[in-house]
PAKOL-96114 format. One record per residue (C-alpha): residue in three letters; x negated, y negated, z negated. Coordinates in Angstrom, 1 decimal, always signed. Last residue first. Layout:
PAKOL-96114
<nulo: ala; east: X; north: Y; up: Z>
...
This chain:
PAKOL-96114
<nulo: unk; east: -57.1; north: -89.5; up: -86.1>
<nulo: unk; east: -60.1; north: -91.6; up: -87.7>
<nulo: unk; east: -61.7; north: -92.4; up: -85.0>
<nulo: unk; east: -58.8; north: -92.9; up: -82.3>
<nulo: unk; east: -60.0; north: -92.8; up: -78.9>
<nulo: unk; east: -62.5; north: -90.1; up: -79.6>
<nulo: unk; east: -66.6; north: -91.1; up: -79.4>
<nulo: unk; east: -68.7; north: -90.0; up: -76.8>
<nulo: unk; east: -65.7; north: -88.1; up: -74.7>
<nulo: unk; east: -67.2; north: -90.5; up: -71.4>
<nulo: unk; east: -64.2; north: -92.2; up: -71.9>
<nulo: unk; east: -64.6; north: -92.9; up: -75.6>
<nulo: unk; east: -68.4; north: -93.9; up: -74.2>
<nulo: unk; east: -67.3; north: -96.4; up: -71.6>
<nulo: unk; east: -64.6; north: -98.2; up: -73.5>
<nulo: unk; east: -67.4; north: -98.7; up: -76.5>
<nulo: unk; east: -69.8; north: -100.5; up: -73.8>
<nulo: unk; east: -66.9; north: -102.5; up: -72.4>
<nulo: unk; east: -66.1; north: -103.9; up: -76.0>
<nulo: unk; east: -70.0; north: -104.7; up: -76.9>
<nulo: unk; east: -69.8; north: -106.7; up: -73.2>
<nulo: unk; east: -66.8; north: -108.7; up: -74.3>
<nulo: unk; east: -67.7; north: -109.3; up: -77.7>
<nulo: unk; east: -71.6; north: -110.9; up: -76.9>
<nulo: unk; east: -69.6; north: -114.2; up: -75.8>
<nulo: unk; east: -69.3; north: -115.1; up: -79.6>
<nulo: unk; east: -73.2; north: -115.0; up: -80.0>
<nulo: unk; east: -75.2; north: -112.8; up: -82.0>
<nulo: unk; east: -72.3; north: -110.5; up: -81.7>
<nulo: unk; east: -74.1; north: -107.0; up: -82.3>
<nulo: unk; east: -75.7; north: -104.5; up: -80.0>
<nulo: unk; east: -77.9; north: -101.4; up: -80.2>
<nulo: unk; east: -78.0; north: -99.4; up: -77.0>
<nulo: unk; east: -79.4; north: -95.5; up: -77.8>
<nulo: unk; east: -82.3; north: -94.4; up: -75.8>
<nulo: unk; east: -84.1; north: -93.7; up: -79.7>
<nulo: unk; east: -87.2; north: -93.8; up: -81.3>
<nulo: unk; east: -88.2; north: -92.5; up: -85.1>
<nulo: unk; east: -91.3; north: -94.3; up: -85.9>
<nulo: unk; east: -92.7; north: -92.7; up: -89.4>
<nulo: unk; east: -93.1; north: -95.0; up: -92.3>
<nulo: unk; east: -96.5; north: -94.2; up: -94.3>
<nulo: unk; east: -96.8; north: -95.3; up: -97.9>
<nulo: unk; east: -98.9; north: -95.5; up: -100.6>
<nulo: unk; east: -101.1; north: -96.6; up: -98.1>
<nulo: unk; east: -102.2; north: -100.3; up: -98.9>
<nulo: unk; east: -101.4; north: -101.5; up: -95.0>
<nulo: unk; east: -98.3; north: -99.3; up: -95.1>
<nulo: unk; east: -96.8; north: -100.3; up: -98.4>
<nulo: unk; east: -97.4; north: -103.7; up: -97.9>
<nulo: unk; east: -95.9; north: -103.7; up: -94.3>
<nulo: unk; east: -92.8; north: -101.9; up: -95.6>
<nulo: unk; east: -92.4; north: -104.5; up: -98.3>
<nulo: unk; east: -92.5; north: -107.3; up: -95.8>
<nulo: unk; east: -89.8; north: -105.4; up: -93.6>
<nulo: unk; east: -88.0; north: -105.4; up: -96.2>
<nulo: unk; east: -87.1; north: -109.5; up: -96.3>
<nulo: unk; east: -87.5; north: -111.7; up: -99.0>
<nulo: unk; east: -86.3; north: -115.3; up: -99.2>
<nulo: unk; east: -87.2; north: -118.6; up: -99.9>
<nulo: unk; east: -84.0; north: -121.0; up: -99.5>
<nulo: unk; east: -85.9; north: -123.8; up: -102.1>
<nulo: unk; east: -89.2; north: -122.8; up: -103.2>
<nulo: unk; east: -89.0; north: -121.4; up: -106.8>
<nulo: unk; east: -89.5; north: -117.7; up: -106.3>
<nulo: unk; east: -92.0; north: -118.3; up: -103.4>
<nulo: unk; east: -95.1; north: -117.3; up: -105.7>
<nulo: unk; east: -94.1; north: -115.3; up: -108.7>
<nulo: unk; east: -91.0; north: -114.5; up: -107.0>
<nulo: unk; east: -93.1; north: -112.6; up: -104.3>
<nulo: unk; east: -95.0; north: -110.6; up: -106.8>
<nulo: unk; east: -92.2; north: -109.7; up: -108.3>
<nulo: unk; east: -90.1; north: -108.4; up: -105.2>
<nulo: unk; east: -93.4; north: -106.3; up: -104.5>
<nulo: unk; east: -93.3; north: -104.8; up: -107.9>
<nulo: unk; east: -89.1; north: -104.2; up: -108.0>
<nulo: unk; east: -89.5; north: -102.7; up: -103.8>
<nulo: unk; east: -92.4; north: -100.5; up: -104.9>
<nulo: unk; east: -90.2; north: -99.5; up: -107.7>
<nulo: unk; east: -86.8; north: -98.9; up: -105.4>
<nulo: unk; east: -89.3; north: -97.1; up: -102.3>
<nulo: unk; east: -89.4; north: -93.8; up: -104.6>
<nulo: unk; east: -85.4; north: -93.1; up: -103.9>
<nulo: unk; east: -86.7; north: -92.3; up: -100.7>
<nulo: unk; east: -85.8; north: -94.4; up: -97.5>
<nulo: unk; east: -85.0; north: -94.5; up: -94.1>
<nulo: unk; east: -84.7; north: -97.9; up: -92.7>
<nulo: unk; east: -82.5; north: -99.5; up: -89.6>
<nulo: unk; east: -83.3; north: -103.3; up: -90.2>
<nulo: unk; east: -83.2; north: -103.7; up: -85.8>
<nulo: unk; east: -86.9; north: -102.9; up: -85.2>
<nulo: unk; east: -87.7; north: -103.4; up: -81.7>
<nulo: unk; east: -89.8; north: -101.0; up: -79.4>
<nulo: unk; east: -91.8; north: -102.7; up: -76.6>
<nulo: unk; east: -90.3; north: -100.7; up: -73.9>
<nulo: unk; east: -88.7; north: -104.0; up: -71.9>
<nulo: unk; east: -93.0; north: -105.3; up: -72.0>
<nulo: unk; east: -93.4; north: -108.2; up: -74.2>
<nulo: unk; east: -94.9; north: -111.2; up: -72.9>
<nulo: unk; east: -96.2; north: -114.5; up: -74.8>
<nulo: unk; east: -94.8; north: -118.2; up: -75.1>
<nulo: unk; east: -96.9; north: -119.6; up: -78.5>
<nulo: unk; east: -94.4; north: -121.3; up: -80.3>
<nulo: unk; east: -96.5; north: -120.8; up: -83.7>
<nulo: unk; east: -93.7; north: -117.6; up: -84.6>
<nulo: unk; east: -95.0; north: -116.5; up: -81.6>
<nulo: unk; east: -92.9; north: -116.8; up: -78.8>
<nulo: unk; east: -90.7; north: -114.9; up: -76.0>
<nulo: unk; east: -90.7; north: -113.3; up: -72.8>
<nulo: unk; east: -89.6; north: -109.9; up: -71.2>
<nulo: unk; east: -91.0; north: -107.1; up: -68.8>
<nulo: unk; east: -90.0; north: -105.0; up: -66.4>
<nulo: unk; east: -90.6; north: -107.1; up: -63.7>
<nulo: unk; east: -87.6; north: -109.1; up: -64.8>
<nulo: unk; east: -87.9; north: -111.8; up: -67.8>
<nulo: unk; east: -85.3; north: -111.2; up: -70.0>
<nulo: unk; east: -84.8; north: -113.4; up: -73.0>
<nulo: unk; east: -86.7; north: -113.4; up: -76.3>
<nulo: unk; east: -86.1; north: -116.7; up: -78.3>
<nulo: unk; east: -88.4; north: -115.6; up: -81.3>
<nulo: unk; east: -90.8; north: -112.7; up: -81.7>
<nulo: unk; east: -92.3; north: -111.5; up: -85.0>
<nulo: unk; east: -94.8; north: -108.7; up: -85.5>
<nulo: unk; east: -94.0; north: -105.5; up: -87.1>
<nulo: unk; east: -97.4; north: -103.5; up: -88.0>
<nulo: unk; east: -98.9; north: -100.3; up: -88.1>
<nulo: unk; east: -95.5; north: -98.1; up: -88.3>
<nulo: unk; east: -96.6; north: -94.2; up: -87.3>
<nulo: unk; east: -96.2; north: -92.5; up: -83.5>
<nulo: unk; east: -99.6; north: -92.7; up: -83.5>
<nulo: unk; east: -100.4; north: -96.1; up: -84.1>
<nulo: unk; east: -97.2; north: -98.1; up: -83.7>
<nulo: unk; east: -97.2; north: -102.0; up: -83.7>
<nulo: unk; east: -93.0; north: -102.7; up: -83.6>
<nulo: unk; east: -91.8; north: -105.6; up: -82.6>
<nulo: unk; east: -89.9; north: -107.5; up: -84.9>
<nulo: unk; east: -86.9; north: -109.2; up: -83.2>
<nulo: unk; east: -85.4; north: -113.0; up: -82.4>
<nulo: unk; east: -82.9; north: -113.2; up: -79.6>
<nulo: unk; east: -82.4; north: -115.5; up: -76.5>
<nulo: unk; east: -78.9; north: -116.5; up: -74.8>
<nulo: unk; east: -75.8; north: -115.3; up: -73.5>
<nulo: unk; east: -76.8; north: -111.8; up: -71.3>
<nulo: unk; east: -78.6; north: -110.7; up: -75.1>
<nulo: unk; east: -80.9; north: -108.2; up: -76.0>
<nulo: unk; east: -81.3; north: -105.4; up: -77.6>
<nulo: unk; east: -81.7; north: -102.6; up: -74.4>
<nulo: unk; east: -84.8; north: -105.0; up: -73.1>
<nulo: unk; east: -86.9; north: -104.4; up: -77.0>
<nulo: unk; east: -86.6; north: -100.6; up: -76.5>
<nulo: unk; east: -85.3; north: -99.8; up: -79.5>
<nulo: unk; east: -87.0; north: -98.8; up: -83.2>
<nulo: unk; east: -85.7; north: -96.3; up: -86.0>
<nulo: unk; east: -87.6; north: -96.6; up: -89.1>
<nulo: unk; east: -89.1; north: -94.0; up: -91.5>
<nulo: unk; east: -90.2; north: -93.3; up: -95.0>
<nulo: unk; east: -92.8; north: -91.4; up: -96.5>
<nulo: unk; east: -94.6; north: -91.5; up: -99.6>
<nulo: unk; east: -97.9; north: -91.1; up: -100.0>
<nulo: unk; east: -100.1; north: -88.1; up: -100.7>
<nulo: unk; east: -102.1; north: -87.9; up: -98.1>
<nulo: unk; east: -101.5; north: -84.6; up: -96.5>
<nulo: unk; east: -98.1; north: -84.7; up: -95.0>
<nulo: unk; east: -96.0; north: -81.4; up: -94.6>
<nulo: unk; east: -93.0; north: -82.7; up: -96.8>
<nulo: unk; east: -90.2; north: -80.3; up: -95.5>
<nulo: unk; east: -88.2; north: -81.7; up: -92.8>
<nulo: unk; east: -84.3; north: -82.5; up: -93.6>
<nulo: unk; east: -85.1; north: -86.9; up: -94.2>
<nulo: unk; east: -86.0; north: -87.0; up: -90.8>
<nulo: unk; east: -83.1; north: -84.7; up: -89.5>
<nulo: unk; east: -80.9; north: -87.3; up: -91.0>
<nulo: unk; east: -82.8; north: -90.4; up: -89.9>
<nulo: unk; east: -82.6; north: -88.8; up: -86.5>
<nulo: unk; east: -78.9; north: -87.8; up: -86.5>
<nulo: unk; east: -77.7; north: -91.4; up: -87.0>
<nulo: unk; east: -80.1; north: -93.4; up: -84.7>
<nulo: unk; east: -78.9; north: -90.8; up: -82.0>
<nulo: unk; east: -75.0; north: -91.9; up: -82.9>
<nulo: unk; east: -75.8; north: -95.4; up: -81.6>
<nulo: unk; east: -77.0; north: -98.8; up: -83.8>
<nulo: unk; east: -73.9; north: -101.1; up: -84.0>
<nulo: unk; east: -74.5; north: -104.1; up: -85.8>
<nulo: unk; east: -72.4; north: -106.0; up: -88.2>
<nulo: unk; east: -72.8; north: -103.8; up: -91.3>
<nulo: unk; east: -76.7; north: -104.0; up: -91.1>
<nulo: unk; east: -78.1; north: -101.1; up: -92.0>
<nulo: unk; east: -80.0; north: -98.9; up: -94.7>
<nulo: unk; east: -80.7; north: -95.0; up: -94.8>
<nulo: unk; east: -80.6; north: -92.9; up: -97.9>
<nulo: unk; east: -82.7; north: -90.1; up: -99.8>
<nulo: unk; east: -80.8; north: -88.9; up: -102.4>
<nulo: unk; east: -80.2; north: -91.2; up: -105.6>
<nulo: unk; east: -78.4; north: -94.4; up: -104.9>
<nulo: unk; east: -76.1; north: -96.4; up: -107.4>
<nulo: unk; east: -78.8; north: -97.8; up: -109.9>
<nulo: unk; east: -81.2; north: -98.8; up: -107.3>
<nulo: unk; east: -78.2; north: -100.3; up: -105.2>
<nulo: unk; east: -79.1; north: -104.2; up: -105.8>
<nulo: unk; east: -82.7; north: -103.4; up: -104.7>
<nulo: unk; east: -81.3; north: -103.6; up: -101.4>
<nulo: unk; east: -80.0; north: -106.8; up: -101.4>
<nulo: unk; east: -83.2; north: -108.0; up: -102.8>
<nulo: unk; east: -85.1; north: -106.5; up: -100.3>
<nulo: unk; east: -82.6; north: -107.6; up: -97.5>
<nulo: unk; east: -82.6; north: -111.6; up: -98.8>
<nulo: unk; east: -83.0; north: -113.7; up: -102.0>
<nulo: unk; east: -79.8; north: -114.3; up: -102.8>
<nulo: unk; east: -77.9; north: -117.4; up: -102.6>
<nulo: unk; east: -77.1; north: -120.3; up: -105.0>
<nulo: unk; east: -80.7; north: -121.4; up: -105.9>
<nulo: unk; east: -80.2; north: -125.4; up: -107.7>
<nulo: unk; east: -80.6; north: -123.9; up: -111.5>
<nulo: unk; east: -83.4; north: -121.8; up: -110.7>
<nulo: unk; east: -83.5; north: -118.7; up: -111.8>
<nulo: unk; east: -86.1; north: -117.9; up: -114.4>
<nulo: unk; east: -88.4; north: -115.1; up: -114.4>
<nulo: unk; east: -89.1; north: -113.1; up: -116.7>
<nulo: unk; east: -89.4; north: -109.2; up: -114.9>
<nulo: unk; east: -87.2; north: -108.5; up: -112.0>
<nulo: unk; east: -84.4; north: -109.9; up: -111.1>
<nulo: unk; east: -80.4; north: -109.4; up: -110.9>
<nulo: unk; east: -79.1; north: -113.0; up: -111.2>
<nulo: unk; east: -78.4; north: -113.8; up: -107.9>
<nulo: unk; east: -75.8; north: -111.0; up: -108.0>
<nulo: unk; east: -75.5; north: -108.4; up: -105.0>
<nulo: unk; east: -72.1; north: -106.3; up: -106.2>
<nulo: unk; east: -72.0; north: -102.6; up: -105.7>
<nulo: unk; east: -69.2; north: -101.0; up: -103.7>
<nulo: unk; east: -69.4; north: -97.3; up: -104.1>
<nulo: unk; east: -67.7; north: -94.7; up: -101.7>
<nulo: unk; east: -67.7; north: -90.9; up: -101.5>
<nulo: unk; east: -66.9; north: -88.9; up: -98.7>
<nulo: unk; east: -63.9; north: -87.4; up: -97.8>
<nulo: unk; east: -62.1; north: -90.0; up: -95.3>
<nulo: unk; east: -60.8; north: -92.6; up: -97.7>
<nulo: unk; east: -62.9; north: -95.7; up: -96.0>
<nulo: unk; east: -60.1; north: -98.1; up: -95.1>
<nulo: unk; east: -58.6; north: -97.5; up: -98.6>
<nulo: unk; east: -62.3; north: -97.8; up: -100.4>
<nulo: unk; east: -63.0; north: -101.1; up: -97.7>
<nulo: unk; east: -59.3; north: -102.5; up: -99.1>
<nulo: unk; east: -59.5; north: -101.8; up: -102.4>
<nulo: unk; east: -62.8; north: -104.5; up: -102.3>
<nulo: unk; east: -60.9; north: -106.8; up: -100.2>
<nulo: unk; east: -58.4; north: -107.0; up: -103.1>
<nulo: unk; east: -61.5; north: -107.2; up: -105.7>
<nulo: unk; east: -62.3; north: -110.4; up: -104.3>
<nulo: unk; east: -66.4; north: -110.7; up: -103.4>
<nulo: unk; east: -68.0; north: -112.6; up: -106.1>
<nulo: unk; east: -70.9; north: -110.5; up: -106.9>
<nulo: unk; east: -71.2; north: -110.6; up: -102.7>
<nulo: unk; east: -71.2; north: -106.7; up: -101.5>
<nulo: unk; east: -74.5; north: -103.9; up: -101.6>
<nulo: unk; east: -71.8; north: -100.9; up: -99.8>
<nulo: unk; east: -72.9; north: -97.6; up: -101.0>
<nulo: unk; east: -71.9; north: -94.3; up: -98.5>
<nulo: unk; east: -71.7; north: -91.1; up: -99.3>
<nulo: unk; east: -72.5; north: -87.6; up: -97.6>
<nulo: unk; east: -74.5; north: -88.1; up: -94.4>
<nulo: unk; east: -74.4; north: -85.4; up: -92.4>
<nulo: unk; east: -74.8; north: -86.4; up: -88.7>
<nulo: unk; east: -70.9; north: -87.2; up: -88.4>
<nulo: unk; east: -70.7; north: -88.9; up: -91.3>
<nulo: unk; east: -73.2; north: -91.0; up: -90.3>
<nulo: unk; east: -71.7; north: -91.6; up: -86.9>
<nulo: unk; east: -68.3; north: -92.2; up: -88.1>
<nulo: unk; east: -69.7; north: -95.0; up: -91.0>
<nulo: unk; east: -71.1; north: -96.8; up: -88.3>
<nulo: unk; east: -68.2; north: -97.1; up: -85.9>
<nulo: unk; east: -66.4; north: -98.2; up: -88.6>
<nulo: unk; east: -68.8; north: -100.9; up: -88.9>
<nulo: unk; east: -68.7; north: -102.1; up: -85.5>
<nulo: unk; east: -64.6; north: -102.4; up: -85.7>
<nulo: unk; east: -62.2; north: -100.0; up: -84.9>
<nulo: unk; east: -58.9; north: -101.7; up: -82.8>
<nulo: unk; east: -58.0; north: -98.2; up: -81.4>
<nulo: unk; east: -60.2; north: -99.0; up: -78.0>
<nulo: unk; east: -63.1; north: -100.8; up: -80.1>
<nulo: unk; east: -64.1; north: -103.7; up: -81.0>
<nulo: unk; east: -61.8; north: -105.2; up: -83.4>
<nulo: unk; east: -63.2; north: -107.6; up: -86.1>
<nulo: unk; east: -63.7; north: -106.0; up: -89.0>
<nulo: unk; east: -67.7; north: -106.7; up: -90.0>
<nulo: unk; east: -67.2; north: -110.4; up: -88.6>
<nulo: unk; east: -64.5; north: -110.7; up: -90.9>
<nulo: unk; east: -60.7; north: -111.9; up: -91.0>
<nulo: unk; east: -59.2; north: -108.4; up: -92.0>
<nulo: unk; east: -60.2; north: -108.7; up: -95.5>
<nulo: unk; east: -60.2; north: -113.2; up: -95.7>
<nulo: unk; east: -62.9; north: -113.6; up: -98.5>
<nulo: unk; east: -66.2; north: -113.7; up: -96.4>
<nulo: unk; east: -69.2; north: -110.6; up: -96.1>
<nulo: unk; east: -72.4; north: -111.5; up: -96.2>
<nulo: unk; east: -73.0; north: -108.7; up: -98.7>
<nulo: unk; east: -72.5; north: -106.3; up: -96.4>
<nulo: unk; east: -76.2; north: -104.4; up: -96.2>
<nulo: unk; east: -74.9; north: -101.0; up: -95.7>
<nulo: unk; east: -76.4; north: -98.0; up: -97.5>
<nulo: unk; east: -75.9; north: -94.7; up: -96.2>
<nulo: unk; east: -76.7; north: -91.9; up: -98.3>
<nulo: unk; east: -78.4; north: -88.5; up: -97.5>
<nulo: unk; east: -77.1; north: -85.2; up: -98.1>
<nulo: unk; east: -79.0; north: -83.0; up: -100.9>
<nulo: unk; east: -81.2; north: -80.5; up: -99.9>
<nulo: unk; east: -80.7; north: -77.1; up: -100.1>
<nulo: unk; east: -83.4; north: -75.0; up: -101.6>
């Protein structure tokens, strides 16, 4: 039996009201594409057959026609709109909240538009082709595990290929047991360190070491349709305790951790050589431009993308 082509979900909802002003535009590339198009090209080119945007509820419908127009390339597009509103269960919103509740929630916003098995990303990162084709050939294997859980996987990068020549980065590192998610723990202000090795701190300020192949998560998921009512409980539970806090928020890798640690889930490590890079700051453009030069030159990626 044929299975059905996986979706691509992009995380945009941070997205402003100028449509050719935004982070997730700005030019990058030789032909003036921008990190996102980039993305959209690589899944498409490793099978993917729609993509699902989660936007701000009060994005303006003109920049909306304008992602659908950018995006007309045979497959199928769906903007769905992230509202504050959209929780689980009774609770209340507070009158003061004015912003979402983070990736899960953002996420959860697409349960009604997603039904194949999908991958999620940021839309102002750039993750590499290889990320692209793994999640795809992931999600084409036959269900050969024994336990009886559902299975998801994550695409990790060597921590020293993610960071930054301008200044230090925060990343979850990855705990793997055998070649399986065991844990994400949080590093702040990692910089290069030489050696091999880099530095950074606990989440307590404690300054600790992490070698350059300590594998990062980047918020590159593969997902089942499954993970949407493990996401609505664990969503519930959190609103039921940090609901009401002022700028709480809830992020997937907390659900994937839950899942794992109770084991009705496993989430499969899927590494790649790839670079990832983004702007994390504003001198990170001229370094992510050289890197795209390199590979249209090298025949990685055409000159023109959508030619």
């Amino acid at each position: 039996m044929e299975l059905p082509a996986p979706t691509l979900l992009i995380l945009a909802a941070g997205m402003g009201s100028r449509y050719g002003g935004l982070k997730q535009f700005e030019s990058m590339g030789p032909g003036d594409e921008s990190l996102l198009d980039y993305a959209v090209f690589d899944a498409r080119r490793a099978g993917f057959g729609r993509v699902v945007f989660v936007v701000s509820a009060d994005l303006d419908p003109r920049i909306q026609a304008g992602i659908r127009q950018r995006y007309d390339i045979g497959m199928d597009i769906e903007l769905v709109p992230q509202h504050l509103e959209d929780v689980p269960g009774n609770f209340r919103v507070p009158p003061e909240r004015i912003k979402p509740w983070g990736t899960l929630h953002a996420v959860l916003a697409a349960r009604h538009a997603v039904h194949t098995p999908f991958a999620v990303i940021n839309a102002d990162d750039f993750y590499g082709p290889a990320a692209y084709r793994q999640v795809a050939d992931f999600f084409s294997r036959p269900d050969a595990n024994h336990k009886g859980c559902n299975h998801y996987c994550m695409v990790a990068y060597a921590v020293a290929r993610t960071l930054s020549a301008n200044g230090g980065v925060n990343r979850g590192i990855c705990v793997s047991r055998d070649g399986f998610l065991a844990g994400v723990e949080e590093r702040v202000g990692i910089v290069a360190a030489g050696a091999g090795s880099c530095t950074g701190f606990t989440l307590s300020g404690e300054r600790v070491e992490i070698p350059n192949d300590g594998l990062a998560s980047m918020n590159f998921w593969g997902f089942t349709p499954a993970v949407f009512a493990q996401m609505q409980a664990h969503f519930a539970a959190f609103l039921a305790q940090q609901g009401n806090l002022p700028g709480s928020e809830c992020y997937i890798p907390s659900v994937v951790d839950e899942l794992v640690r109770t084991g009705q889930a496993d989430c499969r490590i899927l590494h790649t050589d790839d670079a990832w890079f983004g702007v994390t700051y504003a001198q990170d453009k001229q370094s992510s431009q050289e890197q795209l030069a390199a590979w249209v030159d090298a025949g990685v990626y055409p000159r023109n993308l959508w030619s």
